[in-house]
N, CA, C and O atoms as a GROMACS GRO file, in nm:
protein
  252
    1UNK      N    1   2.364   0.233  -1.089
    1UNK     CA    2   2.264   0.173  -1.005
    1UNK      C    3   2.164   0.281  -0.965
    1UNK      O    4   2.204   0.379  -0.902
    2UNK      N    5   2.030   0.268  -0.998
    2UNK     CA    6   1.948   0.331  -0.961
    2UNK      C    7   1.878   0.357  -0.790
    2UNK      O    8   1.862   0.276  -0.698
    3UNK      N    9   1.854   0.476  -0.795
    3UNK     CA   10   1.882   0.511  -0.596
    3UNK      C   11   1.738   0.515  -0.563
    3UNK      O   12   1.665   0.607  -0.599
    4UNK      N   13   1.690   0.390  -0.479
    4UNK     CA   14   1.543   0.398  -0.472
    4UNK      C   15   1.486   0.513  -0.338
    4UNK      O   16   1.561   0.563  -0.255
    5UNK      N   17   1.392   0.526  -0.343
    5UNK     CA   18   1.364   0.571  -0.133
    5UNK      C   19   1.233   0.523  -0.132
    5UNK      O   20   1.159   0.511  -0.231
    6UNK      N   21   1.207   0.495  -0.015
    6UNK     CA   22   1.077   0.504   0.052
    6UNK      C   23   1.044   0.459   0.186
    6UNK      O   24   1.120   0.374   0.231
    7UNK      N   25   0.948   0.497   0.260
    7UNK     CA   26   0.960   0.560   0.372
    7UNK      C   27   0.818   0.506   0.409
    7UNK      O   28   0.746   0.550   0.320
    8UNK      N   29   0.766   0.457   0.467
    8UNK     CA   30   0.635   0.415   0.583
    8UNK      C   31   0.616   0.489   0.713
    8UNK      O   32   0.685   0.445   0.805
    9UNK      N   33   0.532   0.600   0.745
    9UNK     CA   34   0.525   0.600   0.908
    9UNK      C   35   0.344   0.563   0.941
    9UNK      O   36   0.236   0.584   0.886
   10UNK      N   37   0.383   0.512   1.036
   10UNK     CA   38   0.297   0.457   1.130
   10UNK      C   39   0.160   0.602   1.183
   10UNK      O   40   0.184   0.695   1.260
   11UNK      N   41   0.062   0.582   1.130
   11UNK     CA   42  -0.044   0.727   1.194
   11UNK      C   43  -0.095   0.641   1.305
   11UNK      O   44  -0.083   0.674   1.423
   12UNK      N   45  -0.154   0.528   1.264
   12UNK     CA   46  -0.227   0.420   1.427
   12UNK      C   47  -0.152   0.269   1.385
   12UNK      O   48  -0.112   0.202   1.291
   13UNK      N   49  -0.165   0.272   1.497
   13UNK     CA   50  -0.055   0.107   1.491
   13UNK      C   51  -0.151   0.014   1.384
   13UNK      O   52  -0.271   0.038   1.376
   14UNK      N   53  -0.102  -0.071   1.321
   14UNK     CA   54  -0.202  -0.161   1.239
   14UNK      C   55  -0.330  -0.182   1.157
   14UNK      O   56  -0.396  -0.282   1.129
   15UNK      N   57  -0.343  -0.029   1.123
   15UNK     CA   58  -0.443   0.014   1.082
   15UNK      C   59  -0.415   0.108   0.972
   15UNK      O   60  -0.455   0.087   0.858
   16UNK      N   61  -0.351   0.202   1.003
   16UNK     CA   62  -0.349   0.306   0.907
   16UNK      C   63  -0.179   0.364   0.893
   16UNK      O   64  -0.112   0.380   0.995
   17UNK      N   65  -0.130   0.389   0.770
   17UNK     CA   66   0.003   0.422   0.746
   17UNK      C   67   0.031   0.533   0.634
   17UNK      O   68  -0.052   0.575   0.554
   18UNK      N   69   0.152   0.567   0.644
   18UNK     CA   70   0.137   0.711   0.513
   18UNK      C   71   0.304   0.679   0.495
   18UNK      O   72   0.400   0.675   0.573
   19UNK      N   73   0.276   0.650   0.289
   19UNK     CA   74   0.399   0.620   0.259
   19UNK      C   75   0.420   0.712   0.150
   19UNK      O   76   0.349   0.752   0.058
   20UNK      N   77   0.582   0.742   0.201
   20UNK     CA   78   0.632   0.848   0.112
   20UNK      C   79   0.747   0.741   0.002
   20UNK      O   80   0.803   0.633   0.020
   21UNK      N   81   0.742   0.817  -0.088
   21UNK     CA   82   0.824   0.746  -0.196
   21UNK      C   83   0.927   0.875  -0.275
   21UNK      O   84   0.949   0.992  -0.245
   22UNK      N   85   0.967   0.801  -0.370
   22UNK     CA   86   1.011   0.928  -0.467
   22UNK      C   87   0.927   0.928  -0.579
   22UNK      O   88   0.963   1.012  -0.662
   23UNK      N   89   0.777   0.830  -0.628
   23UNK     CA   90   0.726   0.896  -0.719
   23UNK      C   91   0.563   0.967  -0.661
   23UNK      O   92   0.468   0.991  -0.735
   24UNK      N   93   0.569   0.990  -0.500
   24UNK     CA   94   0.440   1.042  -0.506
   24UNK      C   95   0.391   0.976  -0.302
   24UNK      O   96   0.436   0.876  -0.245
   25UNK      N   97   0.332   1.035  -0.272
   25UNK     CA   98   0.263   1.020  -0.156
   25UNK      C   99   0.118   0.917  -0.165
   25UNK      O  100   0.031   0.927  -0.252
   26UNK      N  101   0.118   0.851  -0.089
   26UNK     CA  102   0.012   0.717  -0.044
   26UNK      C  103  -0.030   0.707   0.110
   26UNK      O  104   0.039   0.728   0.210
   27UNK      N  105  -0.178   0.665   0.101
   27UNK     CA  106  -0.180   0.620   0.229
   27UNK      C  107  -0.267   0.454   0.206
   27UNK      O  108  -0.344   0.422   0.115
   28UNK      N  109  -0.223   0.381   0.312
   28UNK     CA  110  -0.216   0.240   0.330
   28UNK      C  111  -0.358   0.211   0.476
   28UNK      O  112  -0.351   0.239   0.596
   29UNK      N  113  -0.451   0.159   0.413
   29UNK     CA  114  -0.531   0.135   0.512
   29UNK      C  115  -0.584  -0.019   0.553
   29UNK      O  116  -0.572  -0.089   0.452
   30UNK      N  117  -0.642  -0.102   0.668
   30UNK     CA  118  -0.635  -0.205   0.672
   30UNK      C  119  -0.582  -0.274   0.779
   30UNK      O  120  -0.499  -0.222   0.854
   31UNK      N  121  -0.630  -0.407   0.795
   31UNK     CA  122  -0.573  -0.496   0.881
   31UNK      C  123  -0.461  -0.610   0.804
   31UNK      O  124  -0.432  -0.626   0.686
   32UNK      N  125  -0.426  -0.660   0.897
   32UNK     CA  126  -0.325  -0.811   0.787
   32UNK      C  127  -0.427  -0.914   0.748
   32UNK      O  128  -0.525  -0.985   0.775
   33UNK      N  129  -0.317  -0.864   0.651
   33UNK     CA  130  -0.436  -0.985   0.528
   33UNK      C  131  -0.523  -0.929   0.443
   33UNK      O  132  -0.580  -0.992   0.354
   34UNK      N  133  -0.538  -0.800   0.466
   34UNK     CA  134  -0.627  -0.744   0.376
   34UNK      C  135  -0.630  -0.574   0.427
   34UNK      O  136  -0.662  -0.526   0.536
   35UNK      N  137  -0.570  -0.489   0.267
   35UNK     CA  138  -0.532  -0.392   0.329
   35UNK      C  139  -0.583  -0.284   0.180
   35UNK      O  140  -0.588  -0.339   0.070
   36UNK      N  141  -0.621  -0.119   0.194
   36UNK     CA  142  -0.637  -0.085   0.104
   36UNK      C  143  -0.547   0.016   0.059
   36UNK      O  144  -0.521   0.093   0.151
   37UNK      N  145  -0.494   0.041  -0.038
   37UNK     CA  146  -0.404   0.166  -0.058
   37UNK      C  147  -0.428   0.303  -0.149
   37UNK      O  148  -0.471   0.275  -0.261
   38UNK      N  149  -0.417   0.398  -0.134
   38UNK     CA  150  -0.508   0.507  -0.191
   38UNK      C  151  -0.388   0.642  -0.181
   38UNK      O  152  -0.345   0.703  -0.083
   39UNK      N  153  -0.355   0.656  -0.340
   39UNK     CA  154  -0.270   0.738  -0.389
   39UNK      C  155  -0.306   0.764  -0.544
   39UNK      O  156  -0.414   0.787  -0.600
   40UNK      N  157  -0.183   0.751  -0.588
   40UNK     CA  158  -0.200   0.797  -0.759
   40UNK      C  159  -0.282   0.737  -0.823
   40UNK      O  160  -0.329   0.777  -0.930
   41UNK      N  161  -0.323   0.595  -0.745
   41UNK     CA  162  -0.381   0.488  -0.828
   41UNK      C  163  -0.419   0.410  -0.655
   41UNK      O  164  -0.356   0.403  -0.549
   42UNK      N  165  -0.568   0.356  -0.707
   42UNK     CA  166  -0.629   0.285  -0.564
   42UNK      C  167  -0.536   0.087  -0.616
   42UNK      O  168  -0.494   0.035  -0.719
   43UNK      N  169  -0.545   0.054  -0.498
   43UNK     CA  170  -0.483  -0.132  -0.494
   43UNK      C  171  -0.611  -0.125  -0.402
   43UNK      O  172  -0.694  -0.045  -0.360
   44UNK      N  173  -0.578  -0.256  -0.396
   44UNK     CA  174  -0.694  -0.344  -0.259
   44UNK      C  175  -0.599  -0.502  -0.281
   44UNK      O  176  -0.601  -0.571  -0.383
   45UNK      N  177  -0.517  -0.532  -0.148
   45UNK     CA  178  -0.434  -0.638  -0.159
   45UNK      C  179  -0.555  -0.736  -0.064
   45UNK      O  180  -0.637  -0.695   0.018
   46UNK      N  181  -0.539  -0.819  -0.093
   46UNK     CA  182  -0.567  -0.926   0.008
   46UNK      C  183  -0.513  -1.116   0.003
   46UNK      O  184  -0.540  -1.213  -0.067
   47UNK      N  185  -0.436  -1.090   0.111
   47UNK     CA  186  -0.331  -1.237   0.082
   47UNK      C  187  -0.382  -1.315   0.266
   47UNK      O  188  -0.453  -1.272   0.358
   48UNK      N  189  -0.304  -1.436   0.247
   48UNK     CA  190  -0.324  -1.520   0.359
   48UNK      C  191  -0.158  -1.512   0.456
   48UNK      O  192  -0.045  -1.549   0.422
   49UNK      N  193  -0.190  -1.471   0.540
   49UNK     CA  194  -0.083  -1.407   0.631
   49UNK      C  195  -0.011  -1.530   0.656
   49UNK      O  196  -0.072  -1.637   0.655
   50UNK      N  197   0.133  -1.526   0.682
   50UNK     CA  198   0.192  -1.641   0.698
   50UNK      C  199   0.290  -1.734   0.576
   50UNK      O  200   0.403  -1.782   0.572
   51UNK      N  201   0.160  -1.723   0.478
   51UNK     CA  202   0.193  -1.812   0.355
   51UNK      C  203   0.259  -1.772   0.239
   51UNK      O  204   0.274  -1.852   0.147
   52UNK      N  205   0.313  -1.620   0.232
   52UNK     CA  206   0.337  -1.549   0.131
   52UNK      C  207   0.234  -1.572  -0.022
   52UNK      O  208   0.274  -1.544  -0.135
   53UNK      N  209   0.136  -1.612   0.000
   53UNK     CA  210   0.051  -1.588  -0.125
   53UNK      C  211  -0.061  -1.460  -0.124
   53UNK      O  212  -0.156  -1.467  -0.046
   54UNK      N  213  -0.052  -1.384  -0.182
   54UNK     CA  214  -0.190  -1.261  -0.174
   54UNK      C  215  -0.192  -1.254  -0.339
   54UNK      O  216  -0.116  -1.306  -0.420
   55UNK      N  217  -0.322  -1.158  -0.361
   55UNK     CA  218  -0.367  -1.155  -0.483
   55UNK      C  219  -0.446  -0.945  -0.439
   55UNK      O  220  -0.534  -0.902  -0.364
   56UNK      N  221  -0.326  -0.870  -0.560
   56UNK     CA  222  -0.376  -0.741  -0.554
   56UNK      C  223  -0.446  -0.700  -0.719
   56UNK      O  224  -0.392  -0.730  -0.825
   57UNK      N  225  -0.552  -0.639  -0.707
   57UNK     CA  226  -0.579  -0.567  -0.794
   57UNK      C  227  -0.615  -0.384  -0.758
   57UNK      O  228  -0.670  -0.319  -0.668
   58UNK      N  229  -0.533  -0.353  -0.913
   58UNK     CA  230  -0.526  -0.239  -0.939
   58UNK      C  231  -0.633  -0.121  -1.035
   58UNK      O  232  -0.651  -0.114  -1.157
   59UNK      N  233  -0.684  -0.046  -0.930
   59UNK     CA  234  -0.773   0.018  -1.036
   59UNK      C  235  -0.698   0.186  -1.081
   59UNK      O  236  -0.631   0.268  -1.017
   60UNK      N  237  -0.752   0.180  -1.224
   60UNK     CA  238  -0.675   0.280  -1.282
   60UNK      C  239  -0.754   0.417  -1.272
   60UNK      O  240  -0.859   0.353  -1.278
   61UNK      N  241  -0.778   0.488  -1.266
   61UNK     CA  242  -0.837   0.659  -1.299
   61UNK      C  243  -0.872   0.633  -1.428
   61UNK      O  244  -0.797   0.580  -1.510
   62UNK      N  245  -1.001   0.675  -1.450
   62UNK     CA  246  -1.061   0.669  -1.602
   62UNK      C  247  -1.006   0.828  -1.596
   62UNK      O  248  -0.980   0.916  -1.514
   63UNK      N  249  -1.006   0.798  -1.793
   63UNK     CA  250  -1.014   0.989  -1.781
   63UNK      C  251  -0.893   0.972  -1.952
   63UNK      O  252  -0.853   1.074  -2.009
   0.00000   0.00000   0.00000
């Protein structure tokens, strides 16, 4: 069984977060419902709170 980790802390309540993993460091920016994430690779999630439906796209690093 493969041993996952990862880790969220809180920098400002509901706004801004810094997540540690085991393949790399991220930070998570945003309100609910629409949030941006910026690490190895940028996301931009945006879903309807409540309903479990969101829709993320992923942009890759040219190069």
């Amino acid at each position: 069984m493969p041993i996952r980790f990862y880790r969220r802390i809180t920098i400002i309540p509901n706004l801004l977060y810094l997540n540690i993993s085991k393949s790399g460091i991220s930070f998570s920016f945003g309100v609910r419902g629409a949030h941006v994430t910026v690490g190895k690779q940028k996301r931009v999630t945006v879903g309807l709170p409540g309903s479990g439906l969101s829709y993320t796209k992923i942009f890759k690093k040219r190069g």
